[in-house]
BAFI-3210 file (N, C-alpha, C; in Angstrom, 3 decimals, decimal comma, padded with zeros to 6 digits):
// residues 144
n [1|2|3|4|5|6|7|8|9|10|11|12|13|14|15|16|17|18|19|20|21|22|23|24|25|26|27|28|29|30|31|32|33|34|35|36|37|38|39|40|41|42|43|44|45|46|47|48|49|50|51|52|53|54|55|56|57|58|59|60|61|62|63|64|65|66|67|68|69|70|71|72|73|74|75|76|77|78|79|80|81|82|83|84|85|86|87|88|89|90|91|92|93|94|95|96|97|98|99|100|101|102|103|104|105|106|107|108|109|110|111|112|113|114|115|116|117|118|119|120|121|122|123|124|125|126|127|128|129|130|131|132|133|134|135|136|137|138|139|140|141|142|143|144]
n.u [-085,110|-087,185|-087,024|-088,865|-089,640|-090,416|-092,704|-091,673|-089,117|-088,067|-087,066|-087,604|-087,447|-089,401|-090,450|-092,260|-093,953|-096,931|-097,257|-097,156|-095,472|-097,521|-096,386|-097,743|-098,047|-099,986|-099,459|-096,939|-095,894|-096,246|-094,684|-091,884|-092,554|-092,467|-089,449|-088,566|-089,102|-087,185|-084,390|-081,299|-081,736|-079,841|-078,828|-078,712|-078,371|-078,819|-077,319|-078,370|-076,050|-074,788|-073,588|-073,163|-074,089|-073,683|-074,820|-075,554|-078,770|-078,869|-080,727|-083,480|-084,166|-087,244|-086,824|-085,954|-083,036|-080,374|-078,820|-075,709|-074,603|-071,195|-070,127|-070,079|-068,723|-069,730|-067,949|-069,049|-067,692|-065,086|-062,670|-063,985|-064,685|-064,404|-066,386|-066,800|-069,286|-072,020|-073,865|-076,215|-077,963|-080,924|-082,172|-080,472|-081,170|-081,720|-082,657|-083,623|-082,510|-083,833|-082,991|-083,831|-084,378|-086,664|-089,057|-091,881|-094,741|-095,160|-093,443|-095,479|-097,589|-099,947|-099,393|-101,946|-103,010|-101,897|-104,845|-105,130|-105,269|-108,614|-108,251|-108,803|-111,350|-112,134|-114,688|-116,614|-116,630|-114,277|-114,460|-113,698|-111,173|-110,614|-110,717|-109,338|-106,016|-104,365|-105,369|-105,593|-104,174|-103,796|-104,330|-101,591|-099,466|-099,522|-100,498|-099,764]
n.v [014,919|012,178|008,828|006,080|002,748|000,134|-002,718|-003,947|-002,249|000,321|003,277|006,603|009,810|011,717|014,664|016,536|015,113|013,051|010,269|006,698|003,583|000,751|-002,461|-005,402|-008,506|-007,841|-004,789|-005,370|-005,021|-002,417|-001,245|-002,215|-000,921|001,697|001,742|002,011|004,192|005,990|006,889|008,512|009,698|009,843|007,782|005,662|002,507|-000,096|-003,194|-006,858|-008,067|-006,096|-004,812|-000,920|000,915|003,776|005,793|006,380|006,050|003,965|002,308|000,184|-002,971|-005,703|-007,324|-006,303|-005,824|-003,900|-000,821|000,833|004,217|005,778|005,213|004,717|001,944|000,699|-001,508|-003,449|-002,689|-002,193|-000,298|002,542|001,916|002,994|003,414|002,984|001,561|-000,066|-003,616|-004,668|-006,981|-007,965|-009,201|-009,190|-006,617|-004,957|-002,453|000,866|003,755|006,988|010,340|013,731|015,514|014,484|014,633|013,023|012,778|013,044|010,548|008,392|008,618|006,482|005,446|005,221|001,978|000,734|000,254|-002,610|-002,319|-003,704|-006,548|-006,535|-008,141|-011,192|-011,526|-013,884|-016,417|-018,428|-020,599|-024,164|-024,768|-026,795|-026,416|-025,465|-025,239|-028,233|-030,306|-033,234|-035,547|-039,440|-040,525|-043,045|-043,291|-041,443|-040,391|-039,514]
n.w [-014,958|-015,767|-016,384|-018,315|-017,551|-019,760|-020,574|-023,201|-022,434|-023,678|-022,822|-021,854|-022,184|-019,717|-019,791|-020,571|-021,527|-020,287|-020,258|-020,561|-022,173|-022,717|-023,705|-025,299|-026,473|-029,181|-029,582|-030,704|-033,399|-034,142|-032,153|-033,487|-035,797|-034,832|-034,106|-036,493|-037,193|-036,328|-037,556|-038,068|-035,733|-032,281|-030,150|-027,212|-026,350|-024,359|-023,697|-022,987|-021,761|-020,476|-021,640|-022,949|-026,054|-027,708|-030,283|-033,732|-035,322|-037,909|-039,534|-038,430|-038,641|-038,937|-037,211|-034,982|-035,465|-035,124|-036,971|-036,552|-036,840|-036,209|-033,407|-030,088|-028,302|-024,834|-023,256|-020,583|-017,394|-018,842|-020,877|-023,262|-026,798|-029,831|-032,988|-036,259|-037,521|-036,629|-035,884|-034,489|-032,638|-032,433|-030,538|-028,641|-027,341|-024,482|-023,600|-025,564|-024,930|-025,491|-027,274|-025,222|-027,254|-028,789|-030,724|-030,013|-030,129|-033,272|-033,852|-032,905|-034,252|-035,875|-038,891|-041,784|-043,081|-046,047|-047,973|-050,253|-054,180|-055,412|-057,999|-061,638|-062,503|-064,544|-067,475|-066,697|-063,737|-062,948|-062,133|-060,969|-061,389|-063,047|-065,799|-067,732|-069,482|-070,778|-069,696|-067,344|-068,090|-068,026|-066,050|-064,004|-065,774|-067,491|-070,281|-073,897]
ca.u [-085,544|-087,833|-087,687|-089,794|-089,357|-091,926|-092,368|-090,216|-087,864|-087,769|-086,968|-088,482|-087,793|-090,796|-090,333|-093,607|-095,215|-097,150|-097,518|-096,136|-096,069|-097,822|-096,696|-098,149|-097,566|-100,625|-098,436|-095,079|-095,788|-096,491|-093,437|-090,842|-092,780|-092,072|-088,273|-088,438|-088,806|-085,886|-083,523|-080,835|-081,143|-078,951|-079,510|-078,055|-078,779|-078,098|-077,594|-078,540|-074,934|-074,801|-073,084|-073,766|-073,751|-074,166|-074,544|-076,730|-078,964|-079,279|-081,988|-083,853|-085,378|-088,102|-086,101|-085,778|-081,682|-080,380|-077,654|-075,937|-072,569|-070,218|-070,563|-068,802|-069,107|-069,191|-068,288|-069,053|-065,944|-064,126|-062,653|-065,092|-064,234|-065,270|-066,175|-067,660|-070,316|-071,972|-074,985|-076,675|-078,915|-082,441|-082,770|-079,952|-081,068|-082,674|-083,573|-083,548|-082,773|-084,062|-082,584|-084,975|-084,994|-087,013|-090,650|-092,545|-095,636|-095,193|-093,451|-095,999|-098,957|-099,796|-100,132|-102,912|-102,744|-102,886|-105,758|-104,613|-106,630|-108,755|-107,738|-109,838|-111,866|-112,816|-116,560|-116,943|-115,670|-113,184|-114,779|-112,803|-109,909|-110,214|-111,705|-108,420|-104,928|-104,253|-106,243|-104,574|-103,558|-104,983|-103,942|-100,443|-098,467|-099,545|-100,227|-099,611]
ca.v [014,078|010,892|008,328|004,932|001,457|-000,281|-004,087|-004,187|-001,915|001,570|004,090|007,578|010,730|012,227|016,405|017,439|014,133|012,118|008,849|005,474|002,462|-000,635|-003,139|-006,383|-008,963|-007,192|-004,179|-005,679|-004,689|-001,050|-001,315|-002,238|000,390|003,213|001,951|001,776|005,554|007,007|006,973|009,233|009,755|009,254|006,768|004,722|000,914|-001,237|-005,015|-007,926|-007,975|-004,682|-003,258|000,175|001,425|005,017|005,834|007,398|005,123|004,334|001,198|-001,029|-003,932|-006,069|-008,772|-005,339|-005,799|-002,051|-001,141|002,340|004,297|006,645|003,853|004,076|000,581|000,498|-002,913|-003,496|-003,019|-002,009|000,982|002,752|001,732|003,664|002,461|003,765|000,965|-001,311|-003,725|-005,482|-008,247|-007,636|-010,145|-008,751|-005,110|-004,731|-001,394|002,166|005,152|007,994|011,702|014,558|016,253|013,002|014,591|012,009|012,966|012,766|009,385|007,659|008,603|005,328|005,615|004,264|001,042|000,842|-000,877|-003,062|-002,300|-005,238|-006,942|-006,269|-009,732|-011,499|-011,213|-015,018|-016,896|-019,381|-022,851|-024,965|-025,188|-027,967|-026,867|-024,629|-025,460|-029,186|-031,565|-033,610|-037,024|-040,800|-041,639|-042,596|-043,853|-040,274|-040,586|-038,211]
ca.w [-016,048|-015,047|-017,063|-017,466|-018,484|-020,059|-020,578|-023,711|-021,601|-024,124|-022,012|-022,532|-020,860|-019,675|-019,242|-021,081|-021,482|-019,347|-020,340|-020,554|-023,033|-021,976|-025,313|-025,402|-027,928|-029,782|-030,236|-031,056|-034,739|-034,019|-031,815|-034,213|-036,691|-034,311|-034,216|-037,549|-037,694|-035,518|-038,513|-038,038|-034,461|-031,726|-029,084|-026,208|-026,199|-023,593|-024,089|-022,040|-020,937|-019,603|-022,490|-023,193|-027,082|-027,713|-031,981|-034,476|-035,607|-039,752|-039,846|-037,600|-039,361|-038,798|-036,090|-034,106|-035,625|-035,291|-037,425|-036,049|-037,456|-035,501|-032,258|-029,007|-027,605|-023,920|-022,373|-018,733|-016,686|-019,673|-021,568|-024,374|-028,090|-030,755|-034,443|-037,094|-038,277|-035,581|-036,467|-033,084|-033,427|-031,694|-029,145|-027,169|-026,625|-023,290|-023,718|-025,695|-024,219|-026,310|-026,303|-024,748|-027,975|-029,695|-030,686|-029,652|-030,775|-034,603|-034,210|-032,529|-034,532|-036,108|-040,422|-041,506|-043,580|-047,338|-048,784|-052,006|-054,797|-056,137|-059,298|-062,202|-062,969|-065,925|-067,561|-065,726|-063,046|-063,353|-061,542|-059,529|-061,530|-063,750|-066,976|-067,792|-070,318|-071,367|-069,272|-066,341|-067,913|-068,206|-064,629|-063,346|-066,660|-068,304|-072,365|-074,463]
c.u [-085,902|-087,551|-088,485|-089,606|-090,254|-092,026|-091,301|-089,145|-087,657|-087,899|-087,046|-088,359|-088,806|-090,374|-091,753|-094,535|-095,353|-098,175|-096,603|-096,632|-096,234|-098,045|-097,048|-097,685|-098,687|-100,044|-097,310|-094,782|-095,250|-094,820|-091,834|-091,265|-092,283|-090,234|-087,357|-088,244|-087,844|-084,658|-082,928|-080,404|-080,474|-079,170|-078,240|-079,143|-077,721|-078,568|-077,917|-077,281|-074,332|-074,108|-073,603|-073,537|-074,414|-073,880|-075,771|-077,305|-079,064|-080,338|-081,751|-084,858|-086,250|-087,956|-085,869|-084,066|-081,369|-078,631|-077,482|-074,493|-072,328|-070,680|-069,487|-069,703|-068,583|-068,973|-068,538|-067,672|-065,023|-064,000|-063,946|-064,416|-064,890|-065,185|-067,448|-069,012|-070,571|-073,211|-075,294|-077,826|-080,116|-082,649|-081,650|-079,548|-082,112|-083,704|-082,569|-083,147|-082,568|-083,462|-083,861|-085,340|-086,299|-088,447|-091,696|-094,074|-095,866|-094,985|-094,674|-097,675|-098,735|-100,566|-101,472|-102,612|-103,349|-103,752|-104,855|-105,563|-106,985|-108,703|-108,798|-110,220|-112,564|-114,568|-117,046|-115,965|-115,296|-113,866|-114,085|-111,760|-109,393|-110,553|-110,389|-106,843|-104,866|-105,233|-104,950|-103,701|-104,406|-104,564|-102,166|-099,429|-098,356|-099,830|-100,196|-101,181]
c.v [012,714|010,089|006,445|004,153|000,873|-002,029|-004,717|-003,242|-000,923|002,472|006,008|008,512|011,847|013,777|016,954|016,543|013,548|011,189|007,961|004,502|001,393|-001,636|-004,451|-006,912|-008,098|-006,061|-004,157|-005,257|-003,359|-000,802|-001,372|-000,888|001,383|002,898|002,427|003,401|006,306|006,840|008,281|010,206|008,891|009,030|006,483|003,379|000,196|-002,601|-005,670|-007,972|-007,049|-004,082|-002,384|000,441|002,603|005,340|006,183|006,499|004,703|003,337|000,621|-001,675|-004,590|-006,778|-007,569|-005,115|-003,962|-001,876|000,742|002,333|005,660|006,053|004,448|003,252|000,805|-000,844|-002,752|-003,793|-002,423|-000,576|000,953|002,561|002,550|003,013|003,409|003,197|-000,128|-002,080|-004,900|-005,758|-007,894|-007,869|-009,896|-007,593|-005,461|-003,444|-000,289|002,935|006,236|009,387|012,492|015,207|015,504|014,110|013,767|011,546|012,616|011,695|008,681|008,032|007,604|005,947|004,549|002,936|001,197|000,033|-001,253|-003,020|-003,991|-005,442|-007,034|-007,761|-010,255|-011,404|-012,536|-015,774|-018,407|-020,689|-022,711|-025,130|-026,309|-027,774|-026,100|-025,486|-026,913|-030,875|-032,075|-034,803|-037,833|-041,418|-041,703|-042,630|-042,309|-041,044|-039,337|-038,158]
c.w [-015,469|-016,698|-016,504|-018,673|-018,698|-020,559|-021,680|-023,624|-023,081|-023,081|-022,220|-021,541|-021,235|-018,558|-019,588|-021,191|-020,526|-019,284|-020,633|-021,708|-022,213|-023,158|-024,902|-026,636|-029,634|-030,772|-030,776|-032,502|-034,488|-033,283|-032,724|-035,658|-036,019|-034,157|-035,353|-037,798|-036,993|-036,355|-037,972|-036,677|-033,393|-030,614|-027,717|-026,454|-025,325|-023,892|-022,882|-020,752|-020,021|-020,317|-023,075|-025,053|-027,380|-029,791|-032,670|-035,175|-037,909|-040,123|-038,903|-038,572|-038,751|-037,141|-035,047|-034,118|-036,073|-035,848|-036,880|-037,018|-036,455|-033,833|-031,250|-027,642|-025,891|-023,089|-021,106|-017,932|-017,619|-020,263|-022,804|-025,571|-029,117|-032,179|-035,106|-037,357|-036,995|-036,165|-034,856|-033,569|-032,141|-030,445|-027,983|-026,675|-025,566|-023,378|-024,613|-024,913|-025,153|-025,785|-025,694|-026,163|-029,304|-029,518|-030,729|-030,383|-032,244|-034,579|-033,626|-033,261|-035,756|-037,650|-040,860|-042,586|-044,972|-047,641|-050,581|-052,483|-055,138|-057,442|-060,275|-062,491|-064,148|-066,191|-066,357|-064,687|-063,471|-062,839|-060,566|-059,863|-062,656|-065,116|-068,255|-068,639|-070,730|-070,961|-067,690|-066,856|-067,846|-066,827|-064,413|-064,938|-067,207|-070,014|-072,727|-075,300]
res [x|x|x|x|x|x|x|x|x|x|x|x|x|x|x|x|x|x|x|x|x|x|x|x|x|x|x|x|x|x|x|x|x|x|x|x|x|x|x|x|x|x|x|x|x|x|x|x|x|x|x|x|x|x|x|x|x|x|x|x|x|x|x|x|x|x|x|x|x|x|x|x|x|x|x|x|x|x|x|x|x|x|x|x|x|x|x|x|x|x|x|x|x|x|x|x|x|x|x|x|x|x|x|x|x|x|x|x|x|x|x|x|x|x|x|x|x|x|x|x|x|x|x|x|x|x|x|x|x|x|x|x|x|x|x|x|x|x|x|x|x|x|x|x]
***
């Protein structure tokens, strides 16, 4: 099993595929979308610090904050802890490491974007703004 790290450091083992991610800030959306979909599977994340956390994941939000449950925390140097509910804050995962059985394929095909419909519009258009509910006032004092 090869795997490969990629500039934001997901790590991907490559048995049947062969390719790599190359994310730029461009992709960083698409990026947190595809984290966004590994609900329910079960990972390894290593931190900055070198601690290991192994746990099934249940949401990653936007900040790339990954919340997992049935956790065993590995510190560096230290015994493994286990816990049911863990929630790690974005900026200090280094990297993923995905299982082999991850179908890759489905997650990474990119949905396409909804169009919002457009809002139905009156017979005329509106101006600039000024011709609309009570008036503005006689200046600073106001009158009624």
């Amino acid at each position: 099993m090869k795997l490969v790290r990629s500039h934001f450091s997901i790590l991907i083992p490559l048995f049947r595929y062969s390719f790599s991610f190359n994310f730029n800030l461009k992709c960083f959306y698409n990026y947190n979308r595809f984290l966004m979909k590994l609900n329910n599977e079960t990972v390894s994340i290593e931190l900055k610090n070198g601690t290991v956390v192994h746990g099934t994941i249940t949401g990653v939000d936007i900040s790339m904050n990954t919340h997992l449950k049935t956790v065993k925390l590995t510190l560096k140097g230290k015994n493994p802890v286990t816990m049911d509910h863990l929630s790690v804050r974005g900026n200090n995962i280094r990297c993923y490491i995905l299982p082999d059985s991850l179908n890759l394929e489905t997650l990474l095909v990119e949905e396409t974007p909804r169009i919002k419909p457009k809002k139905p519009t009156a017979g005329k258009p509106l101006g600039r703004g000024r011709g609309r509910g009570r008036g503005r006032g006689r200046g600073r004092g106001g009158g009624r």
